[in-house]
C-alpha positions in Angstrom: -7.3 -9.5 42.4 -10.5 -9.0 40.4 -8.7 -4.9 39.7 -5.3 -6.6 38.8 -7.1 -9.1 35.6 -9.2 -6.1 34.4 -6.1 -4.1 33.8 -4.5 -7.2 32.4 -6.8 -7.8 29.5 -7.6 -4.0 29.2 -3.8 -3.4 28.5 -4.1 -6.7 26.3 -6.4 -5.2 24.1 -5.2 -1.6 24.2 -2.1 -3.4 22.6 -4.1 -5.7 20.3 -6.1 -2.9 18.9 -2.8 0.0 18.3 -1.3 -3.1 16.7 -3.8 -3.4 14.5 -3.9 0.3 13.9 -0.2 0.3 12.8 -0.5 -2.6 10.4 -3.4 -0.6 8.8 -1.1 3.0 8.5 1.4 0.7 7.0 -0.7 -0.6 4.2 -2.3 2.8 3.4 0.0 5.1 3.4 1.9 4.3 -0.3 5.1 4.0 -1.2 7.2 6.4 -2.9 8.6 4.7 -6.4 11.4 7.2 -7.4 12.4 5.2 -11.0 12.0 7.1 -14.3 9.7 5.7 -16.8 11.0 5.7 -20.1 8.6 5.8 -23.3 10.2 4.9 -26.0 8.4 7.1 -29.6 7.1 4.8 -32.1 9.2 5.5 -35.1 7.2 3.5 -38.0 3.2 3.0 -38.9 3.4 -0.5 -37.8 4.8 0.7 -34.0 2.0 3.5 -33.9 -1.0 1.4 -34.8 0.2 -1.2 -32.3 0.7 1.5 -29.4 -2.5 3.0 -30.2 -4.1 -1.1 -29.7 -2.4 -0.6 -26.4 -3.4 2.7 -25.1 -7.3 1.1 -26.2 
């Protein structure tokens, strides 16, 4: 009996722990973001200082 509760909780926590280890792939690995980022030229002095503030 003692042999059958020993695998119990030792299969228990082998599925705690690869749980855990799959959450943590999940959050690592990133993303992929396939949208286009558009930047748009300033076209006047006013647009170019204020982009310039940004880019600070």
């Amino acid at each position: 009996m003692e042999n059958f509760k020993l695998k119990l909780v030792l299969s228990l926590l082998a599925g705690v722990v690869f749980s855990f280890i799959f959450i943590i792939i999940a959050f690592a690995v990133p993303v992929k973001d396939n949208q286009n980022i558009v930047i748009v030229k300033p076209k006047g002095k006013l647009e170019q200082v204020s982009q310039s503030a940004k880019e600070r």
